[in-house]
C-alpha positions as CSV (number, residue, x, y, z in Angstrom):
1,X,-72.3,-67.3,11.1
2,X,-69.7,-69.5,13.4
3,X,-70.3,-71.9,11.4
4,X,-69.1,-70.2,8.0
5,X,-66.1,-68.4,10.0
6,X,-64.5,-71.6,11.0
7,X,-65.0,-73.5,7.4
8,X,-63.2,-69.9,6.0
9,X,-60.6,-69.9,9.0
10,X,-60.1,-74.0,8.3
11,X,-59.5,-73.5,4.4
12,X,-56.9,-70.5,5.3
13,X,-55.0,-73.1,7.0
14,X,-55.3,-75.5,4.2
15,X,-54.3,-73.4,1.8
16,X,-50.2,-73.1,0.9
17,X,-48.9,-69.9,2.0
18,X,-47.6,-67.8,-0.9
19,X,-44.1,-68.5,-2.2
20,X,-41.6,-66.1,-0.9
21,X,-40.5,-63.3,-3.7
22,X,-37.5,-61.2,-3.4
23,X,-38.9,-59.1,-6.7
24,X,-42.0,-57.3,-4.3
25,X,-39.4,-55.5,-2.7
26,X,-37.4,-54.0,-5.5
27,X,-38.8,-50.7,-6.3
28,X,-40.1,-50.5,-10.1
29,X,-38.0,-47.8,-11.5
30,X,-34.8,-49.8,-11.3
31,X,-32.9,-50.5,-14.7
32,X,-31.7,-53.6,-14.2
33,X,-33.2,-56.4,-12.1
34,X,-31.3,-59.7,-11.4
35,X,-32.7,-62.7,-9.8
36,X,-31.4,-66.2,-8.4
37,X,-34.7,-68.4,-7.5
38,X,-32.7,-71.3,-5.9
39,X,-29.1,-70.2,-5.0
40,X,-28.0,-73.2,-3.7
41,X,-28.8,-75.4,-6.7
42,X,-27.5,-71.8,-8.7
43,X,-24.4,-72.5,-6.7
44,X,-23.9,-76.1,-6.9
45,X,-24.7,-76.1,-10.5
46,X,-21.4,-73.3,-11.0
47,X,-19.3,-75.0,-8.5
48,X,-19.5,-78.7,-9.9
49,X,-19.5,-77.5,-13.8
50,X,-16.8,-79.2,-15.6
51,X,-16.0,-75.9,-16.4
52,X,-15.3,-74.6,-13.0
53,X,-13.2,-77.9,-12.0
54,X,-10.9,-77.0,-15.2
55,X,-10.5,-73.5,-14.2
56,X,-9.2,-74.1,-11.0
57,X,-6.0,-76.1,-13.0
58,X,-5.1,-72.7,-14.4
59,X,-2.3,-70.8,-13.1
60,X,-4.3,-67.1,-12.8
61,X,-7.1,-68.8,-10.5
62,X,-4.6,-70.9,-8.2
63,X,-2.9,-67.6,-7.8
64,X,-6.6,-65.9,-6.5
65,X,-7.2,-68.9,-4.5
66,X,-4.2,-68.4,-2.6
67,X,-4.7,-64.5,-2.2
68,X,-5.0,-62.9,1.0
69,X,-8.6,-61.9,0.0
70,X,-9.6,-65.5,-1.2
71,X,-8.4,-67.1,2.2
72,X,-10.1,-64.6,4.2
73,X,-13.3,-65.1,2.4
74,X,-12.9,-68.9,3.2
75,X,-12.0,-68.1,6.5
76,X,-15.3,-66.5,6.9
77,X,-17.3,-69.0,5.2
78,X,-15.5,-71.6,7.5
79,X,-16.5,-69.0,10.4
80,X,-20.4,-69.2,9.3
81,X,-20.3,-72.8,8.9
82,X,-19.1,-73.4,12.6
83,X,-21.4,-70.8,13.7
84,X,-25.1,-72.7,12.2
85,X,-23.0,-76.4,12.4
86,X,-23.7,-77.4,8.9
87,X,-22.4,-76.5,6.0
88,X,-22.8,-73.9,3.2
89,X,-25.2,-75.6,0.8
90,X,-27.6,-76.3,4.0
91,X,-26.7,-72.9,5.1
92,X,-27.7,-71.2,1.8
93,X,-31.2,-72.8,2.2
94,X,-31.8,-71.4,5.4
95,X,-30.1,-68.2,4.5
96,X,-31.4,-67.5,1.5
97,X,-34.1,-70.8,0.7
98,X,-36.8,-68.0,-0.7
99,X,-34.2,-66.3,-3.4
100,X,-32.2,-63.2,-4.0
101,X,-32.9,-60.4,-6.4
102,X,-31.2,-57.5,-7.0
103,X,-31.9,-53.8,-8.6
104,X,-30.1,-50.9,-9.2
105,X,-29.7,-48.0,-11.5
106,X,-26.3,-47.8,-14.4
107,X,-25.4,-44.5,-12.7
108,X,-22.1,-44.5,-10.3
109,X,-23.1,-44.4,-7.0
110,X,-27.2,-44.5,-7.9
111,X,-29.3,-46.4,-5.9
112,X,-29.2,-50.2,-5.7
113,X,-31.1,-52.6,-3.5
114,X,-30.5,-56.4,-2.4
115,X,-33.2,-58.4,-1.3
116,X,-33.1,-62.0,0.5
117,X,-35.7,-64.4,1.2
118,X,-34.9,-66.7,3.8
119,X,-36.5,-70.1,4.8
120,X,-38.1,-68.2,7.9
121,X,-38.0,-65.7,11.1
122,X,-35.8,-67.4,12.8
123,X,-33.0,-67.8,9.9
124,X,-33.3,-64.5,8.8
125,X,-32.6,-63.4,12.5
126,X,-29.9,-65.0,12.7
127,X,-28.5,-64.4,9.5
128,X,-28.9,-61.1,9.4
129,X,-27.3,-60.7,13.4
130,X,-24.8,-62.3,12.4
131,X,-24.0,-60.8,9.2
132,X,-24.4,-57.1,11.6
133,X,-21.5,-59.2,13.7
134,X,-18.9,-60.0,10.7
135,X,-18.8,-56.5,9.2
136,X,-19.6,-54.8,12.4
137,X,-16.0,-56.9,14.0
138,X,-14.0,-55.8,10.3
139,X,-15.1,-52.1,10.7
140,X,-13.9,-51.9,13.9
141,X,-10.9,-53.8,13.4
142,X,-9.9,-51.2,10.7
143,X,-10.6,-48.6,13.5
144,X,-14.3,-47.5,11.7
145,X,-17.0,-46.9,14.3
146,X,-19.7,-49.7,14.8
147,X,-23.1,-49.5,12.8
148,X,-25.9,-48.4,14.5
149,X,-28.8,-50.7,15.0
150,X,-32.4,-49.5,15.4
151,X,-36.1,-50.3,14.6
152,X,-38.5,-48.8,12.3
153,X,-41.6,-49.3,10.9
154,X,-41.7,-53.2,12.2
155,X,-38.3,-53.6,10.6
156,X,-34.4,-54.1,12.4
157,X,-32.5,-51.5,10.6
158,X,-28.3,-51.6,10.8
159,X,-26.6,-48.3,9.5
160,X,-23.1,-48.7,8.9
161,X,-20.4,-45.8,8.2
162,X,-20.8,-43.9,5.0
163,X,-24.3,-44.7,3.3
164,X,-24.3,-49.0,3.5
165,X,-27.6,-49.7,5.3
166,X,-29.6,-52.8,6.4
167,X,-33.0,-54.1,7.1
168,X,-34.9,-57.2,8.3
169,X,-38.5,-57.2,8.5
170,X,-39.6,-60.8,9.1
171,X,-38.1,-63.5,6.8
172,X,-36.7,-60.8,4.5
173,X,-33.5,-59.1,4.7
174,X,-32.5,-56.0,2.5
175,X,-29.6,-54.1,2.0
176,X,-29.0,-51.1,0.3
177,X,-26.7,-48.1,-0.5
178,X,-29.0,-45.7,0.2
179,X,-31.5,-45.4,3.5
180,X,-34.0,-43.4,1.2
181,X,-34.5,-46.4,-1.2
182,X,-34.0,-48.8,2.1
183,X,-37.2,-46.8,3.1
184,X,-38.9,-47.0,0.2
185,X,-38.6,-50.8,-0.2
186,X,-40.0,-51.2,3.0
187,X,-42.9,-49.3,2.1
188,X,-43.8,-51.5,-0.5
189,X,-46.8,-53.9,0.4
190,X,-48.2,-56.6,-1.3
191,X,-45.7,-55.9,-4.4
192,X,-47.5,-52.9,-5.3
193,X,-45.0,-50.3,-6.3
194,X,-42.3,-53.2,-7.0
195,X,-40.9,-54.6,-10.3
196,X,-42.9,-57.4,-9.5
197,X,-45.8,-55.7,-11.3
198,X,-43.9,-53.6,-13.7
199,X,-45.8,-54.9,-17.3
200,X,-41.7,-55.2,-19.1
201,X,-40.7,-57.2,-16.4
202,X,-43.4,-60.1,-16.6
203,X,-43.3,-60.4,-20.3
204,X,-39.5,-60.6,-19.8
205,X,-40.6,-64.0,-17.6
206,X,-42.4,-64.8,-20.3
207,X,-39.4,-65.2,-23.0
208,X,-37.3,-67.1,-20.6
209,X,-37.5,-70.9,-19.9
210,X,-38.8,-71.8,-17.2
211,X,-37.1,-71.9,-13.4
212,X,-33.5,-70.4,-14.9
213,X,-30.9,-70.9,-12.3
214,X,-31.2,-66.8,-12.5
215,X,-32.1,-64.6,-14.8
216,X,-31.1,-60.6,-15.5
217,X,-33.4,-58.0,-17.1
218,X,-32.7,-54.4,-18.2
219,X,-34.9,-51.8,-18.8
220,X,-34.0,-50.6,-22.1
221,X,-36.8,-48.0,-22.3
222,X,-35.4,-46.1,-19.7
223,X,-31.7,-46.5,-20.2
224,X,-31.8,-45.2,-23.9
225,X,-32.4,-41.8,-22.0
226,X,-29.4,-41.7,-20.4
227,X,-26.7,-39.2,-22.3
228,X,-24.4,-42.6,-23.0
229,X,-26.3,-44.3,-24.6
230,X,-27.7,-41.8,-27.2
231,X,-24.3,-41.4,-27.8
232,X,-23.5,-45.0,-28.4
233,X,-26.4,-45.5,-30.7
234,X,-25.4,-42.5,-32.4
235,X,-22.1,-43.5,-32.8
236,X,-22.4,-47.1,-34.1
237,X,-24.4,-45.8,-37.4
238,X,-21.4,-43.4,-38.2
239,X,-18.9,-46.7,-37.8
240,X,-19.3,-48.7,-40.7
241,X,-17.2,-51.5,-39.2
242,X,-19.7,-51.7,-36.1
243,X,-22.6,-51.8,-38.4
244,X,-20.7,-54.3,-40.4
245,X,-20.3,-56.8,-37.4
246,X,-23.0,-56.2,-35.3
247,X,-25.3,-54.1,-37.0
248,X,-28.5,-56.0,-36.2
249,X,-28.1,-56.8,-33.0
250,X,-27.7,-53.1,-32.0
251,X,-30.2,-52.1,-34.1
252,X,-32.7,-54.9,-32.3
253,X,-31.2,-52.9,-29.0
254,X,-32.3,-49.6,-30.0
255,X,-35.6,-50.6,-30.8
256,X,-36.1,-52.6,-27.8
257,X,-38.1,-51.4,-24.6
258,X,-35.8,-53.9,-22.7
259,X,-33.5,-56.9,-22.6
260,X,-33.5,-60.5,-20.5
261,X,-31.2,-63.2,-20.1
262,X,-31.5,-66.5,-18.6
263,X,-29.1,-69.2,-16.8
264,X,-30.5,-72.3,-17.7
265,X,-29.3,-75.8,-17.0
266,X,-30.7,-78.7,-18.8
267,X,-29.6,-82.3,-19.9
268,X,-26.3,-80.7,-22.1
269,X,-25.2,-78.6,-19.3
270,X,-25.3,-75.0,-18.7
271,X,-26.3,-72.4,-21.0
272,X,-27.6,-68.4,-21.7
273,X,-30.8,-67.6,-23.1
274,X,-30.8,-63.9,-24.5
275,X,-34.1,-62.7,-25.1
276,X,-35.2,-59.1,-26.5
277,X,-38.9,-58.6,-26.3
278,X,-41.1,-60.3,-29.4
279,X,-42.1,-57.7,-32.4
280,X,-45.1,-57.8,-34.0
């Protein structure tokens, strides 16, 4: 019996832990689910796109690069940098090395949930103190009282004024708009309950190359029973011009239980994959 507990207890240790996945903590009835696997080599592949280089040239960017907003934002970046003593693509692996993922609802001020993944404890610690820090020193410099930090369930929580709230429960950090869905993502174990397992969601995978640079997803089964869109499908067969134009694609969109898209970059450059779920 020792004998058989140490082989088992040797091939746990041999065995690769599992990949970290933002998605097991994004509640399944979201409508729209976004994803970035790798965002540094997401970020690296926008920021050094021809594209991006061009843009900068144009008179309406320099202008927002030379806003008060922009140089604040670099400001803090510069601030973060100095803080870990490397810079921001080194930064983004430890911050955020396991992925991001997002999910929310299309209704204003419904709930929404953003999940990070960082390399381990330690960097999520620190990231998520000193993210607490940053907003916590700009809410007070605009006179706003200082969030509230607390623990719960095994998890650092940070409430800040009005309904923003925080979490970090080992490498993962989560932040939400809401402390009910906060809660409820932290309930979640093993990605049970989590769009991780939602049947539309995998077969969205599916469609989509492999390993985009990120990839969005929106649940069109549950969205075509909002007041809005009724309306909008409604609407679009009274237009003839509509139907005329762009017909079939709204057509495919009504019949579709949902809708994926894809960031992909492969030996031509960068491009969108829009996928609608395969019809028998």
């Amino acid at each position: 019996m020792l004998r058989l507990g140490l082989s088992l207890a040797f091939l746990a240790a041999a065995l690769p832990a599992a990949a970290a996945d933002p998605l097991r903590h994004v509640p399944e009835g979201v409508q729209i689910v976004g994803r970035i696997e790798n965002p540094r080599k997401f970020a690296e592949a926008l920021l050094l796109h021809p594209a991006t280089t061009d843009a900068k040239r144009l008179a309406p960017v320099t202008t927002a690069l030379d806003s008060p907003v922009a140089k604040r934002a670099f400001q803090m970046i510069g601030h973060i940098e100095r803080e870990y003593g490397a810079k921001w693509p080194e930064i983004l692996d430890r911050m955020a090395g396991g992925g991001i993922a997002f999910g929310g609802h299309f209704a204003e001020n419904a709930n929404s949930i953003l999940v990070i993944e960082s390399a381990d404890d330690a960097s999520a610690a620190k990231a998520f103190d000193l993210f607490i820090r940053i907003v916590g020193d700009e809410l007070q410099r605009q006179g706003a009282a200082a969030p509230e930090r607390l623990k719960r369930d095994g998890a650092e929580i940070a409430k800040f004024p009005g309904d923003l709230v925080a979490a970090r429960r080992g490498a993962t950090i989560l932040l939400s708009n809401k402390s009910e869905f906060l809660g409820k993502a932290l309930q979640l174990k093993d990605g049970a309950g989590s769009v991780r397992n939602k049947p539309a969601f995998a077969a969205a995978e599916k469609l989509l190359p492999k390993s985009p640079l990120a990839m969005l997803w929106i649940d069109f089964a549950s969205v075509k029973n909002d007041q809005a869109a009724t309306d909008f499908f409604a609407n679009t067969r009274k237009d003839f011009l509509q139907t005329l134009v762009a017909g079939g694609t709204i057509d495919c969109l009504r019949r579709s239980e949902f809708v994926t898209a894809g960031l992909v970059q492969d030996d031509t450059g960068l491009r969108l994959a829009v996928r609608p779920p395969k019809r028998a």
